[in-house]
TORTORTOR-996115 format. One line per field, with one value per residue: x, y, z of N, C-alpha, C in turn; residue number from 0. Coordinates in Angstrom, 1 decimal, padded with zeros to 4 digits. Last residue first. Example, Ala and Ser with C-alpha at 12.3 -4.5 7.8 and 13.67 -1.06 7.14 Angstrom:
% TORTORTOR-996115
n_px	(012.8,013.2)
n_py	(-002.2,-005.7)
n_pz	(007.1,007.8)
ca_px	(013.7,012.3)
ca_py	(-001.1,-004.5)
ca_pz	(007.1,007.8)
c_px	(012.9,013.2)
c_py	(000.0,-003.3)
c_pz	(007.9,007.8)
n	(1,0)
//
This chain:
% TORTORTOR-996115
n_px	(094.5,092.1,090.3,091.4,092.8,095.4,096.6,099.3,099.4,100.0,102.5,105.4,107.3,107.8,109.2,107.8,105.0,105.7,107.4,105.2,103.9,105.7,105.9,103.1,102.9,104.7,103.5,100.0,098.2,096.9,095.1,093.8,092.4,092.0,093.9,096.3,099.1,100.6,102.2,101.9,104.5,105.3,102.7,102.1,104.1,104.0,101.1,101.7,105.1,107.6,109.3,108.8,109.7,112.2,113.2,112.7,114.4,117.2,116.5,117.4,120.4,121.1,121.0,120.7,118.6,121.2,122.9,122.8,119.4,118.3,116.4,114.5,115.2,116.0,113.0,111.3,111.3,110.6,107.6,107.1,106.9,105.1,102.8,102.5,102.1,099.9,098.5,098.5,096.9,094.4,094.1,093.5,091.0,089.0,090.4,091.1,091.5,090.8,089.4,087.9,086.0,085.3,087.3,088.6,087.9,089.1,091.2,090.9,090.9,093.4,094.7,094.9,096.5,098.9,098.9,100.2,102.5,103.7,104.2,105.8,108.1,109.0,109.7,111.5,113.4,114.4,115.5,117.4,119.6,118.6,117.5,116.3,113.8,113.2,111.3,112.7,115.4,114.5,112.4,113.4,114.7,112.6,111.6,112.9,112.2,109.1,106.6,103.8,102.5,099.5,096.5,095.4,093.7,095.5,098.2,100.1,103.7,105.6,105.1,104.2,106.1,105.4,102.1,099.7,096.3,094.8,094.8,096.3,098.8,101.2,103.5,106.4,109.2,109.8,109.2,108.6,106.9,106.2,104.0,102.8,101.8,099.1,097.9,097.1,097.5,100.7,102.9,104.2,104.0,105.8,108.8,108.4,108.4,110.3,112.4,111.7,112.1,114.9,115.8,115.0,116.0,118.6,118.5,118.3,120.9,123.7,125.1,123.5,122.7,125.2,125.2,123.0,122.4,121.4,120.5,120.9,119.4,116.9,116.7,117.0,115.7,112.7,110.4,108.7,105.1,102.4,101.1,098.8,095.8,096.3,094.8,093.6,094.3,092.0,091.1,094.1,094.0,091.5,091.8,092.7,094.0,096.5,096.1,095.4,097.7,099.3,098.6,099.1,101.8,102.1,100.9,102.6,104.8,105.0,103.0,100.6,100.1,099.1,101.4,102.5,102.7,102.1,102.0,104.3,105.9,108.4,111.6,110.9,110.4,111.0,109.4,110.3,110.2,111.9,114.2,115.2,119.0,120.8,123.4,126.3,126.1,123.0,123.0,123.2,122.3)
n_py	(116.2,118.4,117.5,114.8,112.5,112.8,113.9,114.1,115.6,113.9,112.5,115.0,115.6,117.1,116.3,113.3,113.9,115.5,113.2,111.1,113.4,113.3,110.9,110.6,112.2,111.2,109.1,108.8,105.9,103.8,103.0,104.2,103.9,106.4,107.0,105.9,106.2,103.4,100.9,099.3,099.2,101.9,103.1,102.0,103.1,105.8,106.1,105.4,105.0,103.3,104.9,106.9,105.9,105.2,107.9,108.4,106.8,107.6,110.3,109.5,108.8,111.1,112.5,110.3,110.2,110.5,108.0,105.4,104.5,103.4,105.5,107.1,109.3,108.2,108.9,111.1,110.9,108.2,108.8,110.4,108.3,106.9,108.5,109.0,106.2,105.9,108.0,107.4,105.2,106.1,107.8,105.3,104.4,106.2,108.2,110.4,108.3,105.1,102.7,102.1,102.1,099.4,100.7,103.2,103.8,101.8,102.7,103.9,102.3,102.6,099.8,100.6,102.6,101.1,099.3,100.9,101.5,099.3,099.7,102.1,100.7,099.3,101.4,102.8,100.2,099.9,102.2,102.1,100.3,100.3,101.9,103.5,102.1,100.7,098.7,096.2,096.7,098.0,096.2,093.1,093.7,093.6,091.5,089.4,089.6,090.0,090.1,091.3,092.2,091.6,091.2,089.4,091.2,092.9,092.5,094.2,093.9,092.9,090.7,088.6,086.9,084.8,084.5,083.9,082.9,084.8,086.7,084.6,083.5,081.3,081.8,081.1,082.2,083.6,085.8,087.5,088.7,091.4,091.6,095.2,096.8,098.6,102.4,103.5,107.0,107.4,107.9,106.0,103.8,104.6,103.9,101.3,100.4,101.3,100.0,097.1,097.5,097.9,095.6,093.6,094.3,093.5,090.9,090.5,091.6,092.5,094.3,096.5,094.4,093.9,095.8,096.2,092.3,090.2,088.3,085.2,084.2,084.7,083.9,081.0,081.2,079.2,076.5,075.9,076.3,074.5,075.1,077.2,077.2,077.9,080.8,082.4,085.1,086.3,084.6,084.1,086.4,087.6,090.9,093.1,095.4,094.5,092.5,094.3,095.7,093.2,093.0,095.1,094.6,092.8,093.2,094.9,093.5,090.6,087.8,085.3,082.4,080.2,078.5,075.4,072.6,070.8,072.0,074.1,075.6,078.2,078.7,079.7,082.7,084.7,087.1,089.7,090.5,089.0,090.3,093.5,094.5,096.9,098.8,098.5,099.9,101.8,101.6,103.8,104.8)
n_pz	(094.3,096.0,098.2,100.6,100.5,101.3,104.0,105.4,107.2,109.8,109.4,108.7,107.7,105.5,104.0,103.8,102.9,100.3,099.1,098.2,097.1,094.5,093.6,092.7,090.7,088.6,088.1,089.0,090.7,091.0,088.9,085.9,083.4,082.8,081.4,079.5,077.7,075.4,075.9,077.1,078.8,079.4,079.9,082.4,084.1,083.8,085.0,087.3,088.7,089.2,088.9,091.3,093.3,092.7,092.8,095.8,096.8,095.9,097.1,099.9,099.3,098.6,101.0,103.8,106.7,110.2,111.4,112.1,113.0,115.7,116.7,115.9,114.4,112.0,110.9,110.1,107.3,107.1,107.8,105.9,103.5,104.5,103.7,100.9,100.0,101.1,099.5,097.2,097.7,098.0,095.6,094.1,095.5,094.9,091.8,090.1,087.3,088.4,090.0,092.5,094.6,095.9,099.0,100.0,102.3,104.1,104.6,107.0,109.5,110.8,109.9,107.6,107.6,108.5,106.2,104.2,105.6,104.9,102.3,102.6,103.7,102.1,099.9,100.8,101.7,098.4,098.1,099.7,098.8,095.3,092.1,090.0,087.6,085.6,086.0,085.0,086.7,089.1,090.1,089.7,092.3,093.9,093.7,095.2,097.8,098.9,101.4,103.1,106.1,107.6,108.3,107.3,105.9,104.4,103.4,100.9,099.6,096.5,094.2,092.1,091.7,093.3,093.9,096.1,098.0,100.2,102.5,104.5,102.0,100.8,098.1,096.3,095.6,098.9,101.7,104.5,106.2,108.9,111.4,113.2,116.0,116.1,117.5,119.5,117.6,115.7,116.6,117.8,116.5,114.0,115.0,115.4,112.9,111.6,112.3,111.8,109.1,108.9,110.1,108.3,105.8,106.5,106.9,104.2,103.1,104.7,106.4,107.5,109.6,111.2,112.5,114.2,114.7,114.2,112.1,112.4,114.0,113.7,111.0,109.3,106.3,105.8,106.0,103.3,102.4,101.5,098.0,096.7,095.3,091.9,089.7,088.4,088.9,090.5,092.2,093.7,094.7,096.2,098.1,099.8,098.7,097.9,096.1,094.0,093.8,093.3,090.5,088.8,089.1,087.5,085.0,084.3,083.6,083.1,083.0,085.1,086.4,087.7,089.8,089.2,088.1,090.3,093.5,094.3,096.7,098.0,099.9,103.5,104.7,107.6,109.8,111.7,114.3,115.5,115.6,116.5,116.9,118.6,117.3,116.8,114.3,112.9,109.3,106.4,103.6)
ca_px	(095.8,093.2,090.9,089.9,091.1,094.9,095.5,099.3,099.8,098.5,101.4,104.1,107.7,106.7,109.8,108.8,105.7,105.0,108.1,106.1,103.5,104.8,106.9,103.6,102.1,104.7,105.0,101.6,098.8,098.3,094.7,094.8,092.9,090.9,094.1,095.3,098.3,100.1,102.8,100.8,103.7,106.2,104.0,101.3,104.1,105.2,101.7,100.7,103.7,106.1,109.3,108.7,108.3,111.6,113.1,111.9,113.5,116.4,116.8,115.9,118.9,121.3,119.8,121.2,119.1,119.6,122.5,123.8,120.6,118.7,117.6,113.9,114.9,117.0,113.6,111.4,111.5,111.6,108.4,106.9,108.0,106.7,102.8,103.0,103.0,100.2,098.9,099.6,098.3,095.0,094.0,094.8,092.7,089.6,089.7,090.8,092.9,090.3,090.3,089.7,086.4,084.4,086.7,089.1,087.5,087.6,091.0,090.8,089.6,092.0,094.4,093.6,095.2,098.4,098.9,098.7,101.1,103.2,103.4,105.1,107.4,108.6,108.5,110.9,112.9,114.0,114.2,117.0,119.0,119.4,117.6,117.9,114.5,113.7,110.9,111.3,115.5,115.8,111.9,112.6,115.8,114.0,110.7,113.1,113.1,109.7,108.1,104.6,103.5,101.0,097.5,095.9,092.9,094.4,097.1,100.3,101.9,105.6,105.9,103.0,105.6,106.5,102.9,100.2,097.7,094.5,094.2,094.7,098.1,099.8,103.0,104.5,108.2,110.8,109.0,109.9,107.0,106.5,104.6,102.4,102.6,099.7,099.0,096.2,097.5,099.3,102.5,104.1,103.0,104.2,108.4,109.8,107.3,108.7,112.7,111.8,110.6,113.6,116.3,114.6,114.6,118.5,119.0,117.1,119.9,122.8,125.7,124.1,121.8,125.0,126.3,123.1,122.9,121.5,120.5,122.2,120.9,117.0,116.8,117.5,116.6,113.6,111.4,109.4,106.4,102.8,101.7,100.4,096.1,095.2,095.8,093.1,095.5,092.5,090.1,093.5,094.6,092.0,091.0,092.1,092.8,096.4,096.0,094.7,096.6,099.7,098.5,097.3,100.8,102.8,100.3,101.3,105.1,105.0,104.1,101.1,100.5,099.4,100.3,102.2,103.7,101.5,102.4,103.1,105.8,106.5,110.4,111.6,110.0,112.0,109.6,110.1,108.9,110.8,114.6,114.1,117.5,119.6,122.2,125.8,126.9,124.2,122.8,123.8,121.5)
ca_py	(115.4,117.5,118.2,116.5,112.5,112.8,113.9,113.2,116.2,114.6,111.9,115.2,114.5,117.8,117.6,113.6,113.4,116.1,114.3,111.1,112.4,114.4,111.6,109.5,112.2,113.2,109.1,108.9,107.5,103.9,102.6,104.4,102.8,105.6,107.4,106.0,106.2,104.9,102.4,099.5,098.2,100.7,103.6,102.4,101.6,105.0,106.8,104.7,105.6,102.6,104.6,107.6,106.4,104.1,107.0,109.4,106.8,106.3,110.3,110.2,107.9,109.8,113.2,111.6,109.7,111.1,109.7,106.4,104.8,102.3,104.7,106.1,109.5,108.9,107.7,110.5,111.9,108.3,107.9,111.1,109.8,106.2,108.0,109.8,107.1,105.0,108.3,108.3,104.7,105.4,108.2,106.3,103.9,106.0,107.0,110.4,109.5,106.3,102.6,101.7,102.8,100.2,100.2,102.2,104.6,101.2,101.3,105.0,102.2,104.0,100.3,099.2,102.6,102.2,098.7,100.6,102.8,099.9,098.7,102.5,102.2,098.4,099.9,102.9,101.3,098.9,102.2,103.0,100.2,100.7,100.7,103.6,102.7,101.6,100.0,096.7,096.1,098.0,097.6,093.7,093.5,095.0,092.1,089.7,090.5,089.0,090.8,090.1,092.5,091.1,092.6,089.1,089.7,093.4,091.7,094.0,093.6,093.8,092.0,089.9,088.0,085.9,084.1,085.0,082.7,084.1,087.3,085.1,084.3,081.8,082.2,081.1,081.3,083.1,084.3,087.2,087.7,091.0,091.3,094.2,095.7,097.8,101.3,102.6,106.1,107.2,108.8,107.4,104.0,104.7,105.3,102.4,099.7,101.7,101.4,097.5,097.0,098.9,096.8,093.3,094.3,095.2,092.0,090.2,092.2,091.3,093.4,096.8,095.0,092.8,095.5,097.2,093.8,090.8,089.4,086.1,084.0,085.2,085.3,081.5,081.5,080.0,077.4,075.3,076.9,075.1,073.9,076.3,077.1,076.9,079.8,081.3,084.0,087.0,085.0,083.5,086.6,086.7,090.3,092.0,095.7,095.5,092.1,093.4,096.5,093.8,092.2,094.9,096.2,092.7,092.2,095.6,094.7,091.9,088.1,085.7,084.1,080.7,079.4,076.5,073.5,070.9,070.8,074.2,074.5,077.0,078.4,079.5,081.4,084.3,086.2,089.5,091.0,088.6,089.6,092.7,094.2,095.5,098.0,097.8,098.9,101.4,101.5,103.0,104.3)
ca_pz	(094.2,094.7,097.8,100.6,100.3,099.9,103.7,104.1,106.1,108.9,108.7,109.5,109.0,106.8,104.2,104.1,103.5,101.6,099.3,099.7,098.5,095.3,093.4,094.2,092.2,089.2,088.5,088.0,091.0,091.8,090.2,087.2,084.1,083.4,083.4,079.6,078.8,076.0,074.5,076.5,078.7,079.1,079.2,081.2,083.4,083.4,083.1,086.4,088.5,089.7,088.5,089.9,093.8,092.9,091.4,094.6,096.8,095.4,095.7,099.2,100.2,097.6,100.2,103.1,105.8,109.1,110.5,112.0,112.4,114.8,117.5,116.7,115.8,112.5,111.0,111.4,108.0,106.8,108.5,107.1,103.4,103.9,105.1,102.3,099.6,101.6,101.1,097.3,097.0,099.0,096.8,093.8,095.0,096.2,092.8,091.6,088.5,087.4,089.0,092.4,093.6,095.0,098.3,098.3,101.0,103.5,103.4,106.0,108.3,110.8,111.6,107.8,106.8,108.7,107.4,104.4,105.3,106.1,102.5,102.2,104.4,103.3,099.4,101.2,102.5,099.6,097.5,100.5,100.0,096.3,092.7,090.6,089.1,085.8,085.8,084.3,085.4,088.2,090.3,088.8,091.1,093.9,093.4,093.9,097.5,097.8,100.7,102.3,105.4,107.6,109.1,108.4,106.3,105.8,103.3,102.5,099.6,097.6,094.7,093.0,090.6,093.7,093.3,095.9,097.4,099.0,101.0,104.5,102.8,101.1,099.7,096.6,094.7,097.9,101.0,103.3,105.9,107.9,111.1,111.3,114.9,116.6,116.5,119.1,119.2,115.7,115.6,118.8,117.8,114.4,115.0,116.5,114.0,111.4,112.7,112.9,109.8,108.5,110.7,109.6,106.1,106.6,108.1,105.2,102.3,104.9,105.5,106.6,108.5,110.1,111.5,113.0,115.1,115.7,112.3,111.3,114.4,115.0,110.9,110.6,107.2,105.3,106.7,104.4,102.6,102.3,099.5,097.1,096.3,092.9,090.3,087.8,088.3,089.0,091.6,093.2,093.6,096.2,096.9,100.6,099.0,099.3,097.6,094.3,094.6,094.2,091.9,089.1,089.6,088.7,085.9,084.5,084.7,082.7,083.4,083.1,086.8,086.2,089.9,090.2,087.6,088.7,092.7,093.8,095.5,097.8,098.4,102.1,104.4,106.8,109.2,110.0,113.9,115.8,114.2,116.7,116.0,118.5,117.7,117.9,114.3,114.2,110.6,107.8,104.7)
c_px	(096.8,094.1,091.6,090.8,090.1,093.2,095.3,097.6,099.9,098.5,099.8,102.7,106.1,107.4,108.9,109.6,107.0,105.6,107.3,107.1,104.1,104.4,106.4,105.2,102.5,103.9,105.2,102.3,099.9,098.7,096.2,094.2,093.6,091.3,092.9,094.6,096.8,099.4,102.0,101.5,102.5,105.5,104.6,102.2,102.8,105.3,102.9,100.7,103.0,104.9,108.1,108.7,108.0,110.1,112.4,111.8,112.7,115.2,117.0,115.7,117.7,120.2,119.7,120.3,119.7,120.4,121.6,123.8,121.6,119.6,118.2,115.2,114.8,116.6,115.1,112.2,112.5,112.6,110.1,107.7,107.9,107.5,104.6,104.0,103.9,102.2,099.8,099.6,099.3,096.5,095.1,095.0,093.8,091.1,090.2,090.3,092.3,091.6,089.5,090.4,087.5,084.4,085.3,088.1,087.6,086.8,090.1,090.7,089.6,091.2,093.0,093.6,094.1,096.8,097.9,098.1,099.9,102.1,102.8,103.8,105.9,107.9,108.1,109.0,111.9,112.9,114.0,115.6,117.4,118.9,118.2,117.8,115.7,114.0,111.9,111.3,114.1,115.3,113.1,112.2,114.7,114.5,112.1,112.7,113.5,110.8,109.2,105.8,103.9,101.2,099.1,096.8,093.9,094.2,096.7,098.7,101.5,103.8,105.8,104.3,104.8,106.4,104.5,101.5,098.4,096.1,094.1,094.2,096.0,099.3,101.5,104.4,107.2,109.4,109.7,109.6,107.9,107.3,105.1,103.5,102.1,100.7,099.3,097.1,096.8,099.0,100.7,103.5,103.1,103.6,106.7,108.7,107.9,108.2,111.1,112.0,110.9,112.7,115.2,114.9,114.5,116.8,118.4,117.5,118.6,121.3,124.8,125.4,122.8,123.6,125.6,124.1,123.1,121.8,120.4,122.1,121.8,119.0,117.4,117.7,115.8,114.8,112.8,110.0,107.4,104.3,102.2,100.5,097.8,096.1,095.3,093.8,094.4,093.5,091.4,092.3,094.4,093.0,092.0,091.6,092.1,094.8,095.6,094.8,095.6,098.5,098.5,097.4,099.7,102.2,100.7,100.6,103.7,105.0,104.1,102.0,100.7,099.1,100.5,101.0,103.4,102.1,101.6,103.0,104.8,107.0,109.6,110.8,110.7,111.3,110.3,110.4,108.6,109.9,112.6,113.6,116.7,118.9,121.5,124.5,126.0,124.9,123.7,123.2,122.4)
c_py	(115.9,116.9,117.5,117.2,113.9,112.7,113.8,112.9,115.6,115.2,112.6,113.9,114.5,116.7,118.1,115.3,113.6,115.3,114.7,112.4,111.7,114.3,112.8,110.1,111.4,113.2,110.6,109.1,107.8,105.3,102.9,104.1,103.3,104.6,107.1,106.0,106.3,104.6,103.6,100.7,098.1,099.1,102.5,102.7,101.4,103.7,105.8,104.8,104.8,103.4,103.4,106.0,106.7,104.5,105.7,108.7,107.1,105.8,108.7,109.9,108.2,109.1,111.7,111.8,110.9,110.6,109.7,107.4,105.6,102.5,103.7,105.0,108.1,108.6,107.5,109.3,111.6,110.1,108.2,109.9,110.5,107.5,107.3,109.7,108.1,105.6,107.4,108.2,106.0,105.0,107.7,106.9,104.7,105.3,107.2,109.8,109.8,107.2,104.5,101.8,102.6,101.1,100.1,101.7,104.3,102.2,100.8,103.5,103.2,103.2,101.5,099.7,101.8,102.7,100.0,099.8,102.1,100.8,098.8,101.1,102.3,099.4,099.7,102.1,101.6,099.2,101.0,103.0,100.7,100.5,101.7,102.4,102.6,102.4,100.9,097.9,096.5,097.9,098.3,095.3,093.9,094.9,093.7,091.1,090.3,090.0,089.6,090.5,091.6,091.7,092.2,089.6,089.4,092.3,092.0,093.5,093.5,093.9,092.0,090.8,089.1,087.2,085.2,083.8,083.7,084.0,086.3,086.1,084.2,082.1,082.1,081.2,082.1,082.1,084.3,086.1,087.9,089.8,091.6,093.3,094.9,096.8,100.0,101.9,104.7,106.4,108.8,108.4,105.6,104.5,105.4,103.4,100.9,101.5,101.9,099.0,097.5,099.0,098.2,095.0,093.9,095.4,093.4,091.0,091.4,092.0,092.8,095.7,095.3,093.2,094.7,096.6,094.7,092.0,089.6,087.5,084.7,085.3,085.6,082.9,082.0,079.9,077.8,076.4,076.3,075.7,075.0,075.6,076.3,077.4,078.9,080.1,083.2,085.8,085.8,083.6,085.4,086.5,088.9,090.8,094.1,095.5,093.3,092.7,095.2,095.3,092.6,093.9,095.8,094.1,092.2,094.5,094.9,092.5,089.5,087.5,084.5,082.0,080.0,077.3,075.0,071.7,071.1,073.2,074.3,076.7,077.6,079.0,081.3,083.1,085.7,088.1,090.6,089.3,089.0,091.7,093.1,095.4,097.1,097.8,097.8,100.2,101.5,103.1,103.4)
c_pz	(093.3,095.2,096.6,099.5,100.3,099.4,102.0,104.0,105.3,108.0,108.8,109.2,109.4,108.0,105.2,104.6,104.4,102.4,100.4,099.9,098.9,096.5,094.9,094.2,093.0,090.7,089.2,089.1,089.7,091.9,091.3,088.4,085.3,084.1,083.6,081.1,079.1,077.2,074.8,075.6,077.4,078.7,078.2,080.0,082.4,083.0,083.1,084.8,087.9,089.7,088.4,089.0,092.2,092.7,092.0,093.2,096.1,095.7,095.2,097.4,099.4,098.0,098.6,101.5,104.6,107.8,110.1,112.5,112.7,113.6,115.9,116.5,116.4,114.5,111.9,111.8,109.3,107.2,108.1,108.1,105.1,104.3,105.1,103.5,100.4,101.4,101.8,098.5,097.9,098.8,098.0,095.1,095.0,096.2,093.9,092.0,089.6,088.5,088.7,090.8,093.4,094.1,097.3,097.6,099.8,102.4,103.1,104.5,107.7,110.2,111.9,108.9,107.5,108.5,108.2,105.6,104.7,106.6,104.1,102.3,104.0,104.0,100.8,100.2,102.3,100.4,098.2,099.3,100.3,097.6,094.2,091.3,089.0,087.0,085.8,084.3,084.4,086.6,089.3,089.1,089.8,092.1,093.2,093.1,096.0,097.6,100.0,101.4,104.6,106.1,108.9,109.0,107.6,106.5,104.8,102.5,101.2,098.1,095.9,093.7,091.1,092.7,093.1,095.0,096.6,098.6,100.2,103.2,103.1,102.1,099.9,098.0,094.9,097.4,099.3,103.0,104.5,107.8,109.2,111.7,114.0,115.5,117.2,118.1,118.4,117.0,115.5,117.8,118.8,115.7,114.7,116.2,115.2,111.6,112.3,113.8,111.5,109.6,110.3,110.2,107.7,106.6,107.8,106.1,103.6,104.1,104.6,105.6,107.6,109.2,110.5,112.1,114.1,115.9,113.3,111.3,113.6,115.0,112.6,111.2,108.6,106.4,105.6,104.8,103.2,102.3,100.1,098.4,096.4,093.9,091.2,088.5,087.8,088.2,090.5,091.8,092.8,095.0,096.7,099.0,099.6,100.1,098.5,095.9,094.8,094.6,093.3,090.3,090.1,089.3,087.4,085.4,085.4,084.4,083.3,084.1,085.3,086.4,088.0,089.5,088.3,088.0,091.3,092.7,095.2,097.2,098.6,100.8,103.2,105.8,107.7,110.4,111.9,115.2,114.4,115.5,116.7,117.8,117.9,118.3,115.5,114.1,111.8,108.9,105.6)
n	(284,283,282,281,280,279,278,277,276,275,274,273,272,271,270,269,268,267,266,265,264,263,262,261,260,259,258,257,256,255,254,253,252,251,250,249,248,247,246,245,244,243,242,241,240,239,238,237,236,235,234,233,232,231,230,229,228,227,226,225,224,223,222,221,220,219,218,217,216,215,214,213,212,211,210,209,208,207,206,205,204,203,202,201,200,199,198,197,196,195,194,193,192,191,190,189,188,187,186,185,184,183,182,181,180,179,178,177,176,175,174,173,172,171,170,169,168,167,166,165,164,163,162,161,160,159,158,157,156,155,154,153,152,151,150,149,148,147,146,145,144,143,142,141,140,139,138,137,136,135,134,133,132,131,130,129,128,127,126,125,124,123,122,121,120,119,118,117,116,115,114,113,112,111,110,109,108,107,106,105,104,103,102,101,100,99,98,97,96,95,94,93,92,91,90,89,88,87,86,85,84,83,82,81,80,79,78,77,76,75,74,73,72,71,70,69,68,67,66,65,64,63,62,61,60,59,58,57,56,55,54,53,52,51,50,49,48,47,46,45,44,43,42,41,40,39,38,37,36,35,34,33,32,31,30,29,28,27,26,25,24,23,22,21,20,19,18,17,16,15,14,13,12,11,10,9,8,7,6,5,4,3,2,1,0)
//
């Protein structure tokens, strides 16, 4: 995944914060993989994580990096692990408003520890997440190194991608009120959940289609690109981390999709370029 050397990046649409604090020793988050799942649908869907940690409310954040002064240009994405989130976010904000009318910008926020959101406070252990309440993108870049080390992913720019693709697709969602099918049904193989996972799934893969067009790379992305996508999309199924966590599966509990279906949706996705082609609500999955 290369960007243009001399592009412009729009360093205004990611915020940079630096580490909460959380006077008492922080949020009582309990740890694993499966906790770090159940968080992160927990916010997509607007829910206080609060109500599941038991946590209190963090202090406020101090300023992170200086993103307007270190990311200016395609170069420095492909130097710079925030740059290159600013270069995403910015080629996914490029390519939805001509896909869907009525689209309007998500910021995304990079925070390091604790963050608090209009969904309720959030501990870096929650991942990747996108909070309806205030239509923003939250992004813990630790969260990469644990997608490696827990689940087994290839890792790599381009699983990065498509996490920030895919937290977009629910942005996407909240814009239709297709995120209001979730709600009520969120656990079993054809919940509204799952549903809403794989599309959010899709919707990544049809962007990354389309991603080439809207100025900011090289080259269309190559097939290695895809292929740390697909292990990232595989290694965050529901059998997998059911798997690795609990020794079996059990698909009452599925609130995300297996590894063979979010494997599956962003491929449509992607080999269509097409986001009506990411209808997961008529029909099987």
């Amino acid at each position: 995944m290369d960007f243009k050397d001399d592009v412009q990046l729009d360093s205004s649409q990611v915020e940079s914060r630096g580490r909460g604090r959380v006077p008492g020793g922080g949020l009582a988050i309990g740890g694993g993989a499966a906790g770090i799942i159940a968080l992160i649908l927990a916010l997509v869907f607007g829910i206080n994580p609060g109500d599941i940690t038991g946590g209190s409310e963090p202090a406020p954040v101090g300023p992170g990096a200086d993103l307007s002064a270190q990311c200016k240009t395609g170069r420095d994405a492909d130097q710079n692990e925030e740059c290159r989130v600013v270069g995403v976010v910015n080629s996914i904000q490029e390519y939805w408003p001509k896909a869907v009318d009525g689209y309007e910008p998500a910021k995304t926020v990079m925070f390091s520890g604790q963050v608090s959101t209009a969904c309720g406070a959030a501990d870096a252990s929650v991942g990747p997440f996108y909070c309806p309440a205030d239509r923003q993108v939250y992004l813990d870049l630790s969260f990469f190194k644990e997608l490696q080390s827990r689940f087994g992913a290839k890792g790599g720019p381009f699983a990065q991608a498509y996490v920030i693709g895919h937290e977009y697709g629910h942005h996407v969602q909240h814009l239709l009120g297709t995120d209001a099918r979730g709600r009520g049904d969120r656990q079993g193989p054809k919940s509204g959940s799952v549903r809403l996972e794989l599309q959010a799934d899709c919707y990544s893969g049809a962007w990354a289609k389309n991603a080439y067009e809207t100025g900011l790379f090289e080259k269309p992305f190559s097939r290695t690109d895809i292929e740390e996508a697909l292990s990232a999309a595989s290694a965050v199924g529901d059998d997998s981390i059911q798997e690795r966590t609990q020794g079996r599966i059990t698909p009452e509990g599925f609130t995300h999709g297996t590894s063979a279906q979010r494997v599956k949706w962003f491929t449509t996705g992607y080999q269509s370029g097409d986001p009506g082609r990411c209808d997961t609500f008529s029909g099987g999955i």
